[in-house]
C-alpha positions as a printed Julia matrix, in Angstrom:
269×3 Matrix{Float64}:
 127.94  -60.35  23.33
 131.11  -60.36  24.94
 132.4   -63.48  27.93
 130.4   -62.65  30.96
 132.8   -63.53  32.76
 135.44  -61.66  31.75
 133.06  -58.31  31.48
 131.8   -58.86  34.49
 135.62  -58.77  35.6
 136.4   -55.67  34.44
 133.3   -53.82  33.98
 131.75  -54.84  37.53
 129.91  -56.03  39.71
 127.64  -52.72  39.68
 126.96  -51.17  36.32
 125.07  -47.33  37.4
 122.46  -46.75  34.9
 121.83  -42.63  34.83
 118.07  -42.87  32.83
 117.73  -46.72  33.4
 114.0   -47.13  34.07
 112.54  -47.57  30.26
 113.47  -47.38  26.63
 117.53  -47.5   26.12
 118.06  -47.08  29.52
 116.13  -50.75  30.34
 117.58  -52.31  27.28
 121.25  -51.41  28.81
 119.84  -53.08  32.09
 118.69  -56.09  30.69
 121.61  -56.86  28.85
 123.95  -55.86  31.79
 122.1   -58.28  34.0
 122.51  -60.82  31.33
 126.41  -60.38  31.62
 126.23  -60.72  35.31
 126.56  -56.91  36.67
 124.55  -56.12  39.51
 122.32  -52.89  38.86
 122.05  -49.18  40.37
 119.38  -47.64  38.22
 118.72  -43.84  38.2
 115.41  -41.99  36.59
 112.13  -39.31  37.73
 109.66  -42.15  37.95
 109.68  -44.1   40.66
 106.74  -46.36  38.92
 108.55  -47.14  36.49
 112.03  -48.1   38.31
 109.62  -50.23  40.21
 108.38  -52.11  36.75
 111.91  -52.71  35.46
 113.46  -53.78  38.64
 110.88  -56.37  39.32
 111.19  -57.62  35.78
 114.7   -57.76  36.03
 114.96  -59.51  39.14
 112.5   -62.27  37.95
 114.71  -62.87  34.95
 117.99  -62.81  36.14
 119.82  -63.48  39.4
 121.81  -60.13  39.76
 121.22  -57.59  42.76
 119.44  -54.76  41.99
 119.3   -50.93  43.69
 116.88  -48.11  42.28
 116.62  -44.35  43.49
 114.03  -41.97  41.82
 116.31  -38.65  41.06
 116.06  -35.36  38.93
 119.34  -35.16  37.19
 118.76  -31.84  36.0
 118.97  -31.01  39.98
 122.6   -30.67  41.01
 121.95  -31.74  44.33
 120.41  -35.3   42.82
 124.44  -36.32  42.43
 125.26  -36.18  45.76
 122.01  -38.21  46.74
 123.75  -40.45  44.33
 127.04  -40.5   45.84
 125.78  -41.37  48.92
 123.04  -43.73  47.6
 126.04  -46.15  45.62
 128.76  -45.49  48.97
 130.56  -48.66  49.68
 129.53  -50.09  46.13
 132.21  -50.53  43.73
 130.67  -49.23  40.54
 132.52  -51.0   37.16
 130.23  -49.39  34.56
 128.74  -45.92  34.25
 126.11  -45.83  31.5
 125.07  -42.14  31.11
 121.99  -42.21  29.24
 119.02  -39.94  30.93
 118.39  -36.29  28.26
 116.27  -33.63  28.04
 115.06  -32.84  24.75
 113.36  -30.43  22.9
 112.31  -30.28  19.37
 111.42  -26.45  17.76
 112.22  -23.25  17.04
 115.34  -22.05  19.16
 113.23  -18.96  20.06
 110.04  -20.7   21.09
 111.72  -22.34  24.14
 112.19  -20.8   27.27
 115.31  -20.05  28.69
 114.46  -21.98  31.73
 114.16  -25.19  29.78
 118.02  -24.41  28.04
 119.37  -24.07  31.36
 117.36  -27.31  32.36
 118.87  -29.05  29.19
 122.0   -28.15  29.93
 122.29  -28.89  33.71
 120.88  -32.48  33.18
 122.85  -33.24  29.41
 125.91  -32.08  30.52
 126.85  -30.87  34.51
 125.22  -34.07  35.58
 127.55  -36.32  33.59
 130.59  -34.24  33.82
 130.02  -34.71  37.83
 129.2   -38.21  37.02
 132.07  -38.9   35.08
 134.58  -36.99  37.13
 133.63  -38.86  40.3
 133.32  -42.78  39.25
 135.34  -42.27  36.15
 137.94  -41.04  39.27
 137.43  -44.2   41.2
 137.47  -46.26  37.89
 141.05  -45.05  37.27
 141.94  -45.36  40.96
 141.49  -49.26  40.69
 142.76  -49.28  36.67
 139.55  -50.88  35.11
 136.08  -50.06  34.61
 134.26  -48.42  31.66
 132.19  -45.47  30.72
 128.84  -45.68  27.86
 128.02  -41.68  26.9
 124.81  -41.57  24.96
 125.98  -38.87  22.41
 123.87  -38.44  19.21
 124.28  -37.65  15.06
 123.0   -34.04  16.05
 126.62  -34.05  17.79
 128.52  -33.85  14.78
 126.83  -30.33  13.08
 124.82  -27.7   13.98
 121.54  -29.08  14.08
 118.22  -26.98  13.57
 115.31  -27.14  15.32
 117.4   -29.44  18.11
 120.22  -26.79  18.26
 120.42  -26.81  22.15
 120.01  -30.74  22.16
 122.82  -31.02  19.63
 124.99  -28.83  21.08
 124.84  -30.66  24.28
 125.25  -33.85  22.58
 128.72  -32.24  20.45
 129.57  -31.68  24.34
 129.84  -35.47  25.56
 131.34  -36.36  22.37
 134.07  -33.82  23.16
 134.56  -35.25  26.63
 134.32  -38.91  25.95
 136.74  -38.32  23.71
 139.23  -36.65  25.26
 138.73  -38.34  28.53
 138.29  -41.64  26.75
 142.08  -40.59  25.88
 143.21  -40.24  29.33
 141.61  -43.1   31.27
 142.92  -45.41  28.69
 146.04  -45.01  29.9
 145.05  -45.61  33.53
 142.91  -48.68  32.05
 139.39  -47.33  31.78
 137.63  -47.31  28.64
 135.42  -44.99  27.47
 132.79  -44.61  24.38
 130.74  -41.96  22.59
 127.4   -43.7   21.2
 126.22  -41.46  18.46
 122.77  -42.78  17.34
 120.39  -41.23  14.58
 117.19  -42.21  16.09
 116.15  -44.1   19.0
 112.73  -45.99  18.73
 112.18  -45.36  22.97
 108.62  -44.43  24.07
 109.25  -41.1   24.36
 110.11  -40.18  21.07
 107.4   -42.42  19.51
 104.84  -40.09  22.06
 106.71  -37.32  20.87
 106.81  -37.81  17.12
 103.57  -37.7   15.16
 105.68  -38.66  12.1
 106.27  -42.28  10.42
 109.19  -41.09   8.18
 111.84  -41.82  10.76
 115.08  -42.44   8.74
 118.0   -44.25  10.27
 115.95  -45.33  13.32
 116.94  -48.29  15.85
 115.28  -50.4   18.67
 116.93  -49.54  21.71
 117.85  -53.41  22.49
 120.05  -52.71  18.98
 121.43  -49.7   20.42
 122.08  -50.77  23.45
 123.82  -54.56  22.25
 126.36  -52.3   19.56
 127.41  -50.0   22.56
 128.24  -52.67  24.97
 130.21  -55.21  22.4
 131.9   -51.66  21.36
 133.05  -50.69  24.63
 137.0   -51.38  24.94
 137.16  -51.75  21.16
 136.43  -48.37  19.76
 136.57  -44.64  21.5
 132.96  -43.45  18.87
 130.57  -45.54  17.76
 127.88  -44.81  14.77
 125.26  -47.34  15.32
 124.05  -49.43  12.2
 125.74  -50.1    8.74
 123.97  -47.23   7.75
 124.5   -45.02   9.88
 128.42  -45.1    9.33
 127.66  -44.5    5.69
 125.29  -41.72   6.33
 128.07  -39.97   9.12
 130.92  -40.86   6.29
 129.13  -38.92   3.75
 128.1   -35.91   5.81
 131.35  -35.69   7.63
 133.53  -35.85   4.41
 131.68  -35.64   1.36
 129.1   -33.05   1.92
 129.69  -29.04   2.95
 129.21  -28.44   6.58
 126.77  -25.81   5.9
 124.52  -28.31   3.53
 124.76  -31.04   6.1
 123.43  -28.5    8.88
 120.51  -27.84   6.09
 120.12  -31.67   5.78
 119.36  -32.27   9.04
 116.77  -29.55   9.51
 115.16  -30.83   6.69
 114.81  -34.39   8.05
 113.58  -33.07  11.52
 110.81  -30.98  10.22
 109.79  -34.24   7.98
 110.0   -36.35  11.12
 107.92  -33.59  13.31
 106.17  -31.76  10.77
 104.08  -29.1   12.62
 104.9   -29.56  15.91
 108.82  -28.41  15.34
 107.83  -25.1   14.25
């Protein structure tokens, strides 16, 4: 982990956490507090903002702010706005997604528009407004929670993915811009994510290339600064080398259907 002191420097003192009640979300909270950032942590559930932020605040002596928002409602950002006035906001860790796992056909059209107003306006709005002030005061830094699926086409999560190839494309190109203005930026593109929803979610045990959040979340912070995309996991980098130069696109796209369905079995179809 990096010097708290000098993270805390640059990165803080408030770290907003978009999704920061459980799974990746938490880990990214507990290891903020460890570095010293103070905490503004977004999700639905008020319950469980409650549970985190009383765990957090027993273990470490940071300041901590929750507000129970719907993301995928655009008026939730200016509740946020408002909510984090007057706090200077070093870190933006934009981690909250809606998924869903089938046939493109079988979802509503509803849910897409759901997806996409939650995976991708949110965090543009997100980015554009504290990335802005970042840049305004030349430091600060920006986690996007991107994903493997972001790479390809990806079947049976084709909606997911594509809004995941999305915040790879902006991290990226934004990454390029604030660096200049000394902000840094980085893509996190994960294979799996052990969090609780995707354990509920997956009746499967064949889970290739899966991490603990805490593992997740420890890569993406000692990564920030260092490198614009990150692949999680030894692994992982092989696995994204091979598919990204060794193997046809169309016969990667095939790949990764094949490993969802073995993951999901039933319930993708």
């Amino acid at each position: 982990m990096k010097d708290a002191g000098a993270f805390s420097n640059r990165y803080g003192p408030w770290a907003l956490i978009a999704g920061g009640s459980e799974g990746l979300g938490a880990s990214f909270a507990e290891q903020l507090a460890e570095q010293g950032l103070n905490l503004f942590l977004v999700a639905r559930r008020p319950e469980l903002l409650a549970q985190t932020r009383d765990r957090l605040r027993a273990a470490h002596k940071v300041e901590i702010r929750t507000l129970a928002a719907d993301l995928s409602d655009p008026a939730s950002i200016g509740i946020i706005q408002r909510e984090t006035a007057g706090l200077e906001i070093g870190l933006l860790v934009c981690d909250a997604a809606v998924t869903y796992t089938g046939e493109f056909l079988k979802q509503d059209l509803a849910g897409y528009h759901r997806m996409l107003d939650l995976n991708c306006r949110a965090f543009l709005d997100l980015i554009y407004g504290y990335g802005g002030a970042m840049a305004h005061r030349t430091h600060g830094g920006i986690i996007v929670m991107s994903s493997m699926a972001a790479f390809q086409g990806s079947p049976l999560v084709s909606v997911y993915g594509a809004t995941k190839s999305f915040l790879l494309s902006l991290a990226e190109g934004v990454g390029d811009e604030l660096s200049r203005v000394g902000v840094d930026v980085l893509a996190c593109c994960p294979a799996v994510i052990l969090t609780p929803h995707f354990l509920s979610e997956s009746p499967s045990r064949k889970v290739p290339l899966s991490l603990a959040p805490e593992v997740v979340a420890r890569q993406a912070i000692r990564a920030l600064g260092r490198k614009r995309v990150l692949v999680p996991s030894a692994m992982g980098k092989v696995t994204r080398f091979m598919m990204g130069h060794l193997m046809p696109r169309a016969a990667t796209v095939g790949m990764m259907g094949r490993s969802t369905r073995a993951m999901y079995g039933d319930s993708a179809k």
